[in-house]
C-alpha positions in Angstrom: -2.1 7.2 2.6 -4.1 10.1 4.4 -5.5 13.0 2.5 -3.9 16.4 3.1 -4.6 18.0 5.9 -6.4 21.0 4.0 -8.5 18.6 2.4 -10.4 16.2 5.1 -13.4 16.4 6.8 -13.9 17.2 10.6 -13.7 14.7 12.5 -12.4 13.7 16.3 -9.0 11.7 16.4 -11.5 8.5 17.4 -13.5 9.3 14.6 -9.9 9.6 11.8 -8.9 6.3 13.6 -11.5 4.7 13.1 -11.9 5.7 9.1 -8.2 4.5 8.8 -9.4 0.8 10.4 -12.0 1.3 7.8 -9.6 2.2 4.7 -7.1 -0.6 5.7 -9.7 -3.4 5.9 -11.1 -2.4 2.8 -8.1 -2.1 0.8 -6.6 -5.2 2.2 -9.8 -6.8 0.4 -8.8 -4.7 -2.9 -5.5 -5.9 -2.7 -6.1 -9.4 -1.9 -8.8 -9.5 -4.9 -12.3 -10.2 -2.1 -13.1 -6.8 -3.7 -13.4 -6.9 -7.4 -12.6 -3.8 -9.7 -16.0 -2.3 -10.5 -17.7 -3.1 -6.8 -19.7 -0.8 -5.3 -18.4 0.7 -2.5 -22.3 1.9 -0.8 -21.4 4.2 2.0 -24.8 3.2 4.0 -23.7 -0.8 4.0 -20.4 0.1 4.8 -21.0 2.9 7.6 -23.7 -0.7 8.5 -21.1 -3.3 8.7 -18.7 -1.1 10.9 -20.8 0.9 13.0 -19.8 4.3 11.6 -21.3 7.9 10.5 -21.1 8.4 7.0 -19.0 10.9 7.3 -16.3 8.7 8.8 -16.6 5.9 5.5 -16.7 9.0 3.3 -13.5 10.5 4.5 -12.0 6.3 4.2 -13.5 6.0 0.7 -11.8 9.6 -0.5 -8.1 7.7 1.4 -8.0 5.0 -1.1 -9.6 7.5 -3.9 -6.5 9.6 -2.9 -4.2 6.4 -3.6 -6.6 5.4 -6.8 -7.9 2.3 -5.5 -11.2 3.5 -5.2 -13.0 6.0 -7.9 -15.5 8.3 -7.0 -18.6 9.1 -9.5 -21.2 12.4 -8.8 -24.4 10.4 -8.0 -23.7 6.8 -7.8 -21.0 6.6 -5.2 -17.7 4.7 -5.0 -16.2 2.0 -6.8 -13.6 -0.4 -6.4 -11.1 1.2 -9.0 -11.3 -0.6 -12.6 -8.1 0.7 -14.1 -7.9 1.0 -18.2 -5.4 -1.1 -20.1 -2.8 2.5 -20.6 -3.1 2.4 -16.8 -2.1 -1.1 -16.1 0.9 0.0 -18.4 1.9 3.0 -16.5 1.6 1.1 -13.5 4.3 -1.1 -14.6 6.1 1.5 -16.4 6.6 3.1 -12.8 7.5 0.2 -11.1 10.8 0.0 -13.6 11.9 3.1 -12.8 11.7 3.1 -9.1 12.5 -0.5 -8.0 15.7 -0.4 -10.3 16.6 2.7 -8.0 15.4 0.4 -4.9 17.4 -2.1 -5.7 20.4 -0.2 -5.7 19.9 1.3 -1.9 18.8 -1.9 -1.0 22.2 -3.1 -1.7 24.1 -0.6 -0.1 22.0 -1.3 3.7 21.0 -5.2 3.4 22.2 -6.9 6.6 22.6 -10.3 7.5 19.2 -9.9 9.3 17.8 -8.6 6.7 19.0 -11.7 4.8 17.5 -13.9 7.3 14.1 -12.5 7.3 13.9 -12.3 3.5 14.9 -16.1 3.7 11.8 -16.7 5.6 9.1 -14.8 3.9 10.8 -16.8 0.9 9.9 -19.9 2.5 6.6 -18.7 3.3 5.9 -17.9 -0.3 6.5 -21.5 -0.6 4.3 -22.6 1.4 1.2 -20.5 0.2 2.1 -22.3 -3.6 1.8 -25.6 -2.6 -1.2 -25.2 -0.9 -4.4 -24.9 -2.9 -7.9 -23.0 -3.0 -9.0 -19.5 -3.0 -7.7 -18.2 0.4 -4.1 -20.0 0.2 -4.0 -18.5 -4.0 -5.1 -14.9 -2.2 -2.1 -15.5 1.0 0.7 -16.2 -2.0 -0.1 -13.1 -3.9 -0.4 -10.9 -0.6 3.2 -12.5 0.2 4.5 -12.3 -3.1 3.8 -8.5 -3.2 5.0 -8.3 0.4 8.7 -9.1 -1.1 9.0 -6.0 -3.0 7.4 -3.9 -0.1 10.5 -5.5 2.4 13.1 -4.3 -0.5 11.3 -0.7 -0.5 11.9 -1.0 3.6 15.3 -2.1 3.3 16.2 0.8 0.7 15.7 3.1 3.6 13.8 5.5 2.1 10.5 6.4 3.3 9.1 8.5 0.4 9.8 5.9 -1.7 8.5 2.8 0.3 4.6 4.7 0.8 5.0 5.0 -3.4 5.6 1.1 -3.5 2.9 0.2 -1.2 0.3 2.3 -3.6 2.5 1.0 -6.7 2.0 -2.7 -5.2 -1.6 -2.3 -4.3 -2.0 -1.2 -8.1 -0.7 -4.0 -9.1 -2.7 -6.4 -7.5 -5.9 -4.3 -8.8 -4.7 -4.6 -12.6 -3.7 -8.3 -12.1 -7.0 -8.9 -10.4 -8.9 -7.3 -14.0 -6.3 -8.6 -16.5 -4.1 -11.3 -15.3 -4.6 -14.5 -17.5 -2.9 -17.2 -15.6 -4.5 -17.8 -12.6 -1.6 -18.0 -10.4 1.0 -15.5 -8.4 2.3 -13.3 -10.8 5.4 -13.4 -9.1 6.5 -17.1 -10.2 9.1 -19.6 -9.9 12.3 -18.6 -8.4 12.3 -14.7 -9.1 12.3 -13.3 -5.9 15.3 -16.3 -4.7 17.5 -15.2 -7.5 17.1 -11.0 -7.0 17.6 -11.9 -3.2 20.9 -14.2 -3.9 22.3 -11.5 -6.4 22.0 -8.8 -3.7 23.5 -11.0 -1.1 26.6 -11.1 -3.7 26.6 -7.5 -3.9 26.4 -7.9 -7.6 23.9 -5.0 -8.0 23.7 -5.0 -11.8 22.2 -8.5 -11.7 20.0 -7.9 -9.2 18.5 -4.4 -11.3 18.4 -7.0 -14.1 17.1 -9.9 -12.6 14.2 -7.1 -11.2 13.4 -5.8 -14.6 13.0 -9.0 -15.5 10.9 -9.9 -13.1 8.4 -6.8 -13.9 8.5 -7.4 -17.5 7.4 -11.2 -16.4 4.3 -10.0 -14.0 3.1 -7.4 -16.7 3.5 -10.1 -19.7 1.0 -12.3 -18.1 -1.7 -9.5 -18.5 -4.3 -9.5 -21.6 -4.3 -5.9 -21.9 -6.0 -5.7 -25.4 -9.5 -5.6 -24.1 -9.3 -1.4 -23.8 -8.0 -1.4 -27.4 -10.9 0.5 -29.8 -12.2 -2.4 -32.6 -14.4 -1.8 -35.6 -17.5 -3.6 -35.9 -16.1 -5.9 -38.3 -12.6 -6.4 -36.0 -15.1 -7.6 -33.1 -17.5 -9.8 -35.1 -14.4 -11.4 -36.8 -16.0 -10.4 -40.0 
């Protein structure tokens, strides 16, 4: 997501191109969970590593500030965003109210392309789970969001496919700090069974197969490590 316009920096259109290479590499790595919530973001190494002014990083870093990936702290620079347990929860809470309505328009425009393509990044997702290690674990969650960002695109609304993409790159972030399983959040046959509803038409299954599916990805957090203890609460006392 760009900044407004009254907002950025100077810069060339070579100069804006290259800071949006910058912003998409680095919150692919966000996203993908290379870049861990609380990393900092040093606008020397990075302006180092891709042969760019500082002012060019800065104006990438305050992109994915804008979308709340990355936070921004007076005298110590940027971080990779480390969102608090209330946030994780609004995150979710925001992704009930717009993919139910997603759902819906989805419904009304899916084709039997559309069908066909979901069919294969289904089978895709498949593929990442049976494979194993770091990279292959890092492909299936990138994939597994990718689902809901296809349904955003098939709704047919732009406005609310960029809020998905920033809700889904959230997402990963909070899963990344407080996911407890160790696998996709998005598990079994979900994403089969939403898909197969909507190619039914049966668009009250498909909202309630989704809200189902949300309430699964935001059970498997441990969001209790933001919650105030006493002394004694801590210490088990």
């Amino acid at each position: 997501m760009d900044l407004p316009q009254k907002i950025r920096p100077v810069m060339d259109a070579n100069q804006e191109d290259r800071a949006r290479g910058i912003r998409d590499s680095l919150r692919d790595a966000i996203v993908d969970r290379r870049l861990s919530p609380g990393t900092k973001l040093s606008e020397a190494e990075v302006g180092t590593l891709f042969d760019v002014s500082r002012t060019v990083v800065r104006y990438a870093l305050q992109m994915l500030a804008f979308e709340g990936l990355v936070t921004t702290e007076r005298n110590r620079g940027a971080f990779v965003s480390n969102p608090t347990p209330e946030e994780a929860r609004q995150v979710f809470a925001s992704r009930r109210l717009i993919e139910t309505g997603i759902v819906s328009a989805a419904a009304e425009r899916i084709t039997a392309q559309d069908l066909a393509d979901f069919r294969r990044h289904l089978d895709e997702e498949e593929r990442h789970k049976a494979d194993r290690g770091a990279v292959a674990r890092r492909a299936e969650i990138k994939a597994s969001g990718d689902f809901h960002l296809m349904l955003a695109k098939v709704a047919g609304n732009a406005i609310l496919e960029k809020f998905m993409d920033e809700l889904v790159a959230r997402s990963s972030l909070v899963i990344a700090l407080y996911g407890r399983s160790g696998v996709s959040s998005c598990g079994h046959n979900e994403h089969a069974d939403i898909l197969d509803a909507l190619e039914k038409g049966d668009v009250d299954k498909a909202t309630s197969l989704m809200l189902h599916h949300i309430g699964h990805i935001e059970a498997d957090l441990d969001l209790r490590g933001g919650e105030a203890l006493s002394l004694r609460q801590a210490l088990n006392l």
